[in-house]
Structure formats: structure tokens, C-alpha cells
C-alpha positions, 0 to 999 in steps of 0.5 A: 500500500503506497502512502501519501505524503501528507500521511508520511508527515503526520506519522513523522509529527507524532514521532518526533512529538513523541521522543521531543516532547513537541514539535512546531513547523510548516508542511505542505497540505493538499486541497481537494482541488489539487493545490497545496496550501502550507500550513503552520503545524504545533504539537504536544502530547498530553493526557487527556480524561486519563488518556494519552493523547496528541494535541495537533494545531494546523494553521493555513499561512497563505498569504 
């Protein structure tokens, strides 16, 4: 099964989440349409209602 980019950045996000404790950066997303759209991406891992979870915020930065 090939994967998709997009994919293959958000597993990387968790990783590096995981053995850095957060990460923030820009990633290119692609729209329905086709295009790509960069997008500011912050993630920390938390525990939430007694779980462990992951905190993504994703922020289109088109000008």
C-alpha cells in the first residue's frame, strides 16, 4: 500500500512529538482541488480524561 505524503508527515509529527516532547513547523497540505496550501503545524502530547493523547494545531499561512 503506497502512502501519501501528507500521511508520511503526520506519522513523522507524532514521532518526533513523541521522543521531543513537541514539535512546531510548516508542511505542505493538499486541497481537494489539487493545490497545496502550507500550513503552520504545533504539537504536544498530553493526557487527556486519563488518556494519552496528541494535541495537533494546523494553521493555513497563505498569504
Amino acid at each position: 500500500m503506497r502512502r501519501s505524503r501528507e500521511e508520511l508527515e503526520f506519522k513523522n509529527i507524532v514521532l518526533t512529538t513523541q521522543q521531543e516532547n513537541s514539535i512546531d513547523g510548516i508542511l505542505l497540505v493538499d486541497k481537494l482541488d489539487g493545490s497545496t496550501v502550507p500550513v503552520e503545524v504545533a504539537s504536544v502530547p498530553l493526557t487527556f480524561r486519563g488518556e494519552n493523547v496528541l494535541q495537533v494545531i494546523a494553521r493555513d499561512i497563505t498569504d
